[in-house]
C-alpha positions as CSV (number, residue, x, y, z in Angstrom):
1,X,44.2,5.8,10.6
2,X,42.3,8.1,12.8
3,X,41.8,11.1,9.7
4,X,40.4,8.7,7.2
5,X,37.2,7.6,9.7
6,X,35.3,10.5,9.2
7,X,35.4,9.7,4.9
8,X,35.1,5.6,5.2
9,X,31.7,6.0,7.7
10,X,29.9,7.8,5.2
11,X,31.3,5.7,2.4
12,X,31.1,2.8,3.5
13,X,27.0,3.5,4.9
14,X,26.2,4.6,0.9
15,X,27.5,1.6,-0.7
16,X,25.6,-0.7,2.2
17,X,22.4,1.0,0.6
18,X,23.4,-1.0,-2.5
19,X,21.9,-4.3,-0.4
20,X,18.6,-3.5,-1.1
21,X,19.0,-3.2,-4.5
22,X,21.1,-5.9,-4.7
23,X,17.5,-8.0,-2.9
24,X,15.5,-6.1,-5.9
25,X,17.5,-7.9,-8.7
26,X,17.2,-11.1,-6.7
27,X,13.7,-11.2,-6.9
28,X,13.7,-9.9,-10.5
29,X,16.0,-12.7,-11.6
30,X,14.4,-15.5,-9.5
31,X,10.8,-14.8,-9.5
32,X,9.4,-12.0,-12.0
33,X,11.9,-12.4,-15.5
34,X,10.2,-16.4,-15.7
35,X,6.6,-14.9,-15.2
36,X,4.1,-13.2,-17.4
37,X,3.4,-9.7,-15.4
38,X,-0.6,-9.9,-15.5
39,X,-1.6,-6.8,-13.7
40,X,1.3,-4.4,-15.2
41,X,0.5,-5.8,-18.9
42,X,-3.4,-4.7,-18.2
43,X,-2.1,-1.5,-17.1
44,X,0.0,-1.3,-20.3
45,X,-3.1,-2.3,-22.6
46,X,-4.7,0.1,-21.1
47,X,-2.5,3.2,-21.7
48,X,-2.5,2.1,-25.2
49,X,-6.3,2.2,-25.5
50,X,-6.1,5.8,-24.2
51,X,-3.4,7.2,-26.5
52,X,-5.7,5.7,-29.1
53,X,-8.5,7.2,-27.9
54,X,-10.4,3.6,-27.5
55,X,-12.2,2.0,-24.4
56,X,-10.1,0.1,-22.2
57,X,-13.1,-1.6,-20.4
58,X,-14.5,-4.6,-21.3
59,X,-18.3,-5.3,-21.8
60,X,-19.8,-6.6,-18.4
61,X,-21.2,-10.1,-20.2
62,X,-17.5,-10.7,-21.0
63,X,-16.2,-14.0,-19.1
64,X,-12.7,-11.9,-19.8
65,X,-14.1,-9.3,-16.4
66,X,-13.4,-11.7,-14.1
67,X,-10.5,-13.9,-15.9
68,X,-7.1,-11.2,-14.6
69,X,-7.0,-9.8,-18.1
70,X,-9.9,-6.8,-17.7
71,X,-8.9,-2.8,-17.3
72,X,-11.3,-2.4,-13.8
73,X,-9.6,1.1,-12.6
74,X,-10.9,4.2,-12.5
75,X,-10.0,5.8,-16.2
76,X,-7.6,8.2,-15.1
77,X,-5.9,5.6,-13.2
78,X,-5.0,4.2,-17.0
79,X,-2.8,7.7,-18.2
80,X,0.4,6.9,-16.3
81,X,0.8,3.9,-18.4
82,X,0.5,5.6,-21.6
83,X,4.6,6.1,-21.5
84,X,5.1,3.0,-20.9
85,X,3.1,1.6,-24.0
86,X,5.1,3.6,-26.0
87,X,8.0,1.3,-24.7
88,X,9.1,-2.1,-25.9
89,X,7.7,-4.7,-23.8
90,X,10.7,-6.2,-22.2
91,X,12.3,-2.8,-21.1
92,X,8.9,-1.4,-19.7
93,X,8.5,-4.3,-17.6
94,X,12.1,-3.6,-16.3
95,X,11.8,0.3,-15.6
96,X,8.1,0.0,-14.2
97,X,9.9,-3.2,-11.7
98,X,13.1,-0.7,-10.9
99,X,10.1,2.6,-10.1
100,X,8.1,0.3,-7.8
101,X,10.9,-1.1,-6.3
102,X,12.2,3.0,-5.5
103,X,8.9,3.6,-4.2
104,X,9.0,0.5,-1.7
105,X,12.3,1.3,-0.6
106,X,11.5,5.3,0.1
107,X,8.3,4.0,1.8
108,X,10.8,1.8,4.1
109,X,12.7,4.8,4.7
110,X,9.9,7.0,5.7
111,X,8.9,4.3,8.1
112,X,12.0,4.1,9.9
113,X,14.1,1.4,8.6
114,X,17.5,2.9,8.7
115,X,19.7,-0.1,8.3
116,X,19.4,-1.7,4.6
117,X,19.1,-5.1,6.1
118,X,15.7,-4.3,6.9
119,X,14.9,-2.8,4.0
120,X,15.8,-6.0,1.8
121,X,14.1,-7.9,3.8
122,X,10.8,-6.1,3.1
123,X,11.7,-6.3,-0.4
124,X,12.3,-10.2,0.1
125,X,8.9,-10.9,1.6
126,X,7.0,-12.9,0.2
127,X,3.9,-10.1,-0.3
128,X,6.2,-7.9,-1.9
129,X,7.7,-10.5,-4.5
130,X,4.3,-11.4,-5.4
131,X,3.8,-7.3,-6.0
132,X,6.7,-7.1,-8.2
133,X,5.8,-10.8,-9.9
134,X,2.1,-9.5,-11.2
135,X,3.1,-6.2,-11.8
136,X,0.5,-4.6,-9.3
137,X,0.4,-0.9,-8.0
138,X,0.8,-2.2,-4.1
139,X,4.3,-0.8,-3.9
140,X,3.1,3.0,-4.6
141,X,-0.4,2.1,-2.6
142,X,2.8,1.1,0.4
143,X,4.4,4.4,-0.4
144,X,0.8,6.1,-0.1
145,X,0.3,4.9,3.0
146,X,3.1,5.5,5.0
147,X,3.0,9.3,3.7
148,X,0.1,9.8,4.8
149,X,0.9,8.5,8.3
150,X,4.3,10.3,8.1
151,X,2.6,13.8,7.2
152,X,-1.2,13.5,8.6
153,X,-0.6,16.9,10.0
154,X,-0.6,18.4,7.1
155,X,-3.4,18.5,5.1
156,X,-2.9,18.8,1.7
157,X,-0.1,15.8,1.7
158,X,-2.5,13.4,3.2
159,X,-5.1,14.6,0.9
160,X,-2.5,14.4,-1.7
161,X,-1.3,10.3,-0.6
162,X,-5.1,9.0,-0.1
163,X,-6.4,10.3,-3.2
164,X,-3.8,8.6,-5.3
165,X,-4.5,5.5,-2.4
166,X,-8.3,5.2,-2.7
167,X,-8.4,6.6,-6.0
168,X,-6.5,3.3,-7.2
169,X,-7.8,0.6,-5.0
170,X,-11.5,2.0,-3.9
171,X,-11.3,-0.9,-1.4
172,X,-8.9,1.4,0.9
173,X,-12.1,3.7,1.3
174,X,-12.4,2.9,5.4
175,X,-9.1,5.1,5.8
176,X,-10.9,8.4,5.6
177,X,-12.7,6.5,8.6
178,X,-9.1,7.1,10.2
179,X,-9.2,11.1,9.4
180,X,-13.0,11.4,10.7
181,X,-12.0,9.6,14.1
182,X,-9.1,11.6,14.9
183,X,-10.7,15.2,14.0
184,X,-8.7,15.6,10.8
185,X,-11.5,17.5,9.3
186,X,-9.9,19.3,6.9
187,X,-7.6,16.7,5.8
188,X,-10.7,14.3,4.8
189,X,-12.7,17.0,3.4
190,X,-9.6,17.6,0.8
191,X,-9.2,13.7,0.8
192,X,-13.0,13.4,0.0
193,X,-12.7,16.0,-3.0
194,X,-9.7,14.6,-4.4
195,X,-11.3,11.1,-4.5
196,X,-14.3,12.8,-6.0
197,X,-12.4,14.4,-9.0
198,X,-11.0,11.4,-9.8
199,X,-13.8,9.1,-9.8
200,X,-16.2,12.1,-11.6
201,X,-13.5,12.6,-13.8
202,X,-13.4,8.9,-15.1
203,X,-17.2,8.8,-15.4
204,X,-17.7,12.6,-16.9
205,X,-15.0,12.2,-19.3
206,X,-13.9,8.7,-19.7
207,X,-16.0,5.5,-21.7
208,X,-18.5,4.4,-19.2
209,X,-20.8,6.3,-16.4
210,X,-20.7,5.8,-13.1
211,X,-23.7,3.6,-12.3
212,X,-22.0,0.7,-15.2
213,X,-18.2,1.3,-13.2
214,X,-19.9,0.1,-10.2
215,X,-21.7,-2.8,-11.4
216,X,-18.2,-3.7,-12.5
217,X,-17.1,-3.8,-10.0
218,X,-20.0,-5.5,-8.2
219,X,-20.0,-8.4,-11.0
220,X,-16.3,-8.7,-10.7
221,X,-16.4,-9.0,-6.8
222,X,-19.1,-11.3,-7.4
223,X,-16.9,-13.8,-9.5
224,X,-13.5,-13.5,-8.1
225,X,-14.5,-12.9,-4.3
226,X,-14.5,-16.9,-4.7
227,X,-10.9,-16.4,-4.5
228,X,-8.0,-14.9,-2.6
229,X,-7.6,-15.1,0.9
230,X,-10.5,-12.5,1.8
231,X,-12.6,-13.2,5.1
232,X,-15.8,-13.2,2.3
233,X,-14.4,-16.3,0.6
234,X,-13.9,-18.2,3.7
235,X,-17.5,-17.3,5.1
236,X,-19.1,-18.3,2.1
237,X,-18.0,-21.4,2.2
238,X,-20.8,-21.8,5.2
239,X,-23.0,-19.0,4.4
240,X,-25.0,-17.3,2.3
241,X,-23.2,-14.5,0.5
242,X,-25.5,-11.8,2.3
243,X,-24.9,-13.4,6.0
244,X,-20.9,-13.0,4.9
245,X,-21.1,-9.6,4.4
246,X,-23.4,-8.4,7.0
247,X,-20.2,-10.0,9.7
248,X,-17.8,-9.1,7.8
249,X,-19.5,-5.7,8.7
250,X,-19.7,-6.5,11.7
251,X,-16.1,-7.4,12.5
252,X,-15.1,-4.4,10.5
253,X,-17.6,-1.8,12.9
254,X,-15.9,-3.8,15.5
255,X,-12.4,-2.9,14.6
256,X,-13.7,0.8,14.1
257,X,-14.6,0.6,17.6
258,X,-11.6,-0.9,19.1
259,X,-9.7,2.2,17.5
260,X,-12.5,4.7,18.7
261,X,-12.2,3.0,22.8
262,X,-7.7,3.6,22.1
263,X,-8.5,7.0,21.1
264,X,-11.5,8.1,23.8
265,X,-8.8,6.8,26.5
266,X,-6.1,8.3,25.1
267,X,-3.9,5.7,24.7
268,X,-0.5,6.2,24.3
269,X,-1.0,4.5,20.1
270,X,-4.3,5.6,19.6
271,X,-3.4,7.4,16.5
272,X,-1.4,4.5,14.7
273,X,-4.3,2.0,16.4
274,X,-7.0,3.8,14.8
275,X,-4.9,4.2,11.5
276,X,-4.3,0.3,11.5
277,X,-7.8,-0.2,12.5
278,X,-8.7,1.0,9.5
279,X,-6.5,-0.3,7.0
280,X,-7.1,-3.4,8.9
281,X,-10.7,-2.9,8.3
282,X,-10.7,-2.6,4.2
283,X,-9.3,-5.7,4.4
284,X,-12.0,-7.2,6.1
285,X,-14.2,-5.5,4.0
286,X,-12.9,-6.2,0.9
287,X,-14.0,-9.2,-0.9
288,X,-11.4,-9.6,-3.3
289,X,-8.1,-9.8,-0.8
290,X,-4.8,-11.6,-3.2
291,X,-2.2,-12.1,-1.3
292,X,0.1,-9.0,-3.0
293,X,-2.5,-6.7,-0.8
294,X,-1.3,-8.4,2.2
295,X,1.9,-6.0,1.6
296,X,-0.3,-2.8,3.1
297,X,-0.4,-4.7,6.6
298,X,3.7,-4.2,6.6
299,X,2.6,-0.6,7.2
300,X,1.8,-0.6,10.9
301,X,4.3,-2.8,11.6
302,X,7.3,-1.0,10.2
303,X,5.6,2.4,11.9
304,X,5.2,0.4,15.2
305,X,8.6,-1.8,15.3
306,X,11.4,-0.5,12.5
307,X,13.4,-3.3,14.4
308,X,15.6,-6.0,12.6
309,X,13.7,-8.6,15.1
310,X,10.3,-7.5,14.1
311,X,10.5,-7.0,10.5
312,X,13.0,-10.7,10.2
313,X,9.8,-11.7,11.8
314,X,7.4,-10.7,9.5
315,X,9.0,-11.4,6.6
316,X,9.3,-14.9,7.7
317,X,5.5,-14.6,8.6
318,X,4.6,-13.8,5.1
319,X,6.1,-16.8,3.4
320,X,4.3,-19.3,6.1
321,X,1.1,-17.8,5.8
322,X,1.0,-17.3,1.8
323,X,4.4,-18.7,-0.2
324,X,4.2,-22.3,0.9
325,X,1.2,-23.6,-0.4
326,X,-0.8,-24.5,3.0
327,X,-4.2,-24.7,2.4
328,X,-6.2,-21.5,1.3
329,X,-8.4,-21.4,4.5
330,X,-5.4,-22.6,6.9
331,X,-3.8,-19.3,5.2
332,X,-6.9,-17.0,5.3
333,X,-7.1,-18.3,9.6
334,X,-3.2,-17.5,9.8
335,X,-4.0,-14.4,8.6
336,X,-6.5,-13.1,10.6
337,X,-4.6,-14.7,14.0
338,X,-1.8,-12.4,12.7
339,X,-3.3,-9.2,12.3
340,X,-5.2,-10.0,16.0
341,X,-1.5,-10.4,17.2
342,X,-0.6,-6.9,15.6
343,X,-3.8,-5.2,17.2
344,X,-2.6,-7.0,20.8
345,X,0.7,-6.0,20.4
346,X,0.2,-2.1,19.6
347,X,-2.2,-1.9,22.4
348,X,0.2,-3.5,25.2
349,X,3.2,-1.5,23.9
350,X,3.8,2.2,24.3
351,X,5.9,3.7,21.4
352,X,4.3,3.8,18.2
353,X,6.3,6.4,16.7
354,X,9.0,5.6,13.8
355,X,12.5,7.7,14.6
356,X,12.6,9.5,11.7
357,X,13.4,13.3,12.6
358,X,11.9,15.5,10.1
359,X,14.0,18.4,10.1
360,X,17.1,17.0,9.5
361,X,18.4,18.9,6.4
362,X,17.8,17.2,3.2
363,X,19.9,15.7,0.8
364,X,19.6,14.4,-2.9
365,X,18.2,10.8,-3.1
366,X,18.6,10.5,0.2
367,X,15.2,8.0,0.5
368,X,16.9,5.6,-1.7
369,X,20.6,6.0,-0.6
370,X,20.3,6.0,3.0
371,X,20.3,9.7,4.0
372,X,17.6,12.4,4.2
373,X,14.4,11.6,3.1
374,X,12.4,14.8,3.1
375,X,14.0,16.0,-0.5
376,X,12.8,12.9,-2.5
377,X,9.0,13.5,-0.3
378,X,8.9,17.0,-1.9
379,X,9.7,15.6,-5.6
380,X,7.3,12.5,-4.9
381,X,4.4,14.6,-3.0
382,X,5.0,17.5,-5.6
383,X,3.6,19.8,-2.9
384,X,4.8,23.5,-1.7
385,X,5.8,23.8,1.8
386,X,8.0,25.8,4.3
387,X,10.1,23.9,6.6
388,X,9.1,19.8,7.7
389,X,8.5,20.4,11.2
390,X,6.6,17.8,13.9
391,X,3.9,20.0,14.6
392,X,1.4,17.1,15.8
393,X,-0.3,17.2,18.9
394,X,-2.1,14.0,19.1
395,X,1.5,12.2,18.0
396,X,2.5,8.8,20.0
397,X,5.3,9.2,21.5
């Protein structure tokens, strides 16, 4: 009995890696095959338009802008999806479901959630099933994130992470806010350019100039910032649209600040609280918030707390506050008290570092199997490096 433990542990920890998977074609069966994927089918459209050399946008008089069905991305954003217009429907709906659900599951791993439990349970939420339901980029924006928390000491990668982050949802802009307050000047500087090339890039060499992609984008948060579960939506229900934005400016500033006062006092989370201040903060910002962004706010938590307890919790969380059908402003309220609980909560605790040790040796697929993750980071990241080492002096430990 006692020779054959050393070959079932392993075993038997690989197939348990098969639960989260299992979770994936739960949801795919139950709540995305039944459902038109709006956001992923834009995307598609898109990369057709581009193969054919045609404009994906829309014309900003069209009613179509602000109706789920319009192309609103930076152009480049648009050439990923050219492969999978070349695909029939059905099976690029399946492969682009199986890629985000890879990329949700790494990011888990890269967080700290060593047990697969956990890791289906992210999947399960009720954020993430809306991601994978509309066919939305949250699951790589997730991945994003946590990369650039996981490797903030090194430049390029974070460059690398927020430039495919902001680049894709502009909204997430207040994260370089993050790099700027923790003296990660040549991280944001990088960040900055990357962003820069993307968005000239789109304009230079793509349908429409700069000044028309943001009026878009203006006329499009005009319209549908009279939905969702943004701060903005509940505000203007009892003030002018000008008064909502100047506090939601405020309360944003505010949260700056809150992270600014962790880090001049050197509390023990000031990093991760002025990270989370900041993603906190574009989602103030924002006035366009739909419940599949809500899935970025798993971030700090799973960073914070990779603990069965915490992330049960949260999951649970997610389905009361958004996948019961409460009222929109009981849910936009619930939402807010939450993320005031997860600000409370990372400044009375003391440990805001995940347990993931770097320099463990790699092996293959070890983000979505359960073992290493730094091999499947270099293929993702696509970066040169030397050996993954810890080198960060302002960590939380």
């Amino acid at each position: 009995m006692t020779e054959h433990t050393p070959a079932t542990g392993p075993w038997r920890r690989r197939w348990s890696w098969l639960l989260p998977w299992g979770a994936l074609l739960l949801v795919w069966l139950a709540f995305v095959r039944p459902l038109p994927r709006y956001d992923f089918r834009v995307f598609v459209d898109a990369g057709a338009k581009v193969l054919a050399g045609q404009d994906p946008y829309l014309p900003l008089t069209s009613h179509a802008l602000y109706g789920g069905s319009a192309y609103v991305y930076p152009w480049l954003v648009a050439f990923p999806f050219v492969p999978f217009a070349l695909l029939p429907a059905t099976l690029a709906d399946l492969l682009f479901m199986v890629l985000s659900g890879a990329a949700l599951i790494a990011a888990c791993r890269l967080a700290g959630l060593r047990q697969p439990l956990l890791v289906a349970l992210v999947l399960l939420s009720q954020t993430s099933v809306r991601s994978f339901e509309v066919g939305s980029l949250n699951a790589w924006l997730f991945l994003a994130c946590v990369l650039a928390w996981r490797y903030r000491e090194r430049a390029l990668r974070v460059a690398v992470a927020l430039t495919v982050a902001v680049g894709s949802k502009l909204f997430l802009l207040p994260l370089l806010g993050w790099l700027a307050a923790t003296g990660r000047w040549r991280a944001l500087l990088l960040s900055c350019t990357g962003i820069a090339l993307v968005i000239g890039v789109s304009t230079l060499f793509g349908p429409v100039s700069l000044p028309h992609y943001l009026r878009m984008l203006s006329v499009l948060g005009q319209h549908e910032g009279q939905q969702g579960l943004s701060l903005y939506h509940l505000l203007t229900q009892h003030l002018s649209g000008s008064a909502a934005r100047v506090v939601c400016v405020g309360l944003a500033s505010a949260l700056a600040g809150i992270g600014l006062v962790a880090l001049r006092r050197h509390h023990p989370r000031s990093d991760l609280l002025m990270f989370t201040c900041m993603l906190l903060a574009a989602m103030v910002l924002t006035p366009i918030l739909w419940t599949h962004y809500i899935l970025l706010t798993f971030v700090p938590v799973l960073l914070a707390w990779p603990s069965r307890r915490i992330v049960a919790l949260t999951s649970a969380l997610s389905w009361l506050v958004v996948g019961i059908g409460l009222p929109w402003q009981v849910s936009v309220v619930l939402l807010h008290t939450a993320w005031v609980g997860l600000l409370v909560c990372l400044f009375r605790g003391t440990d805001g570092e995940s347990t993931i040790d770097l320099r463990q040796r790699p092996e293959p697929m070890g983000l979505l199997t359960g073992s290493s993750p730094v091999r499947l980071v270099h293929v993702l990241v696509s970066l040169p490096g030397g050996p993954l080492r810890r080198t960060d002096s302002r960590t939380t430990r």
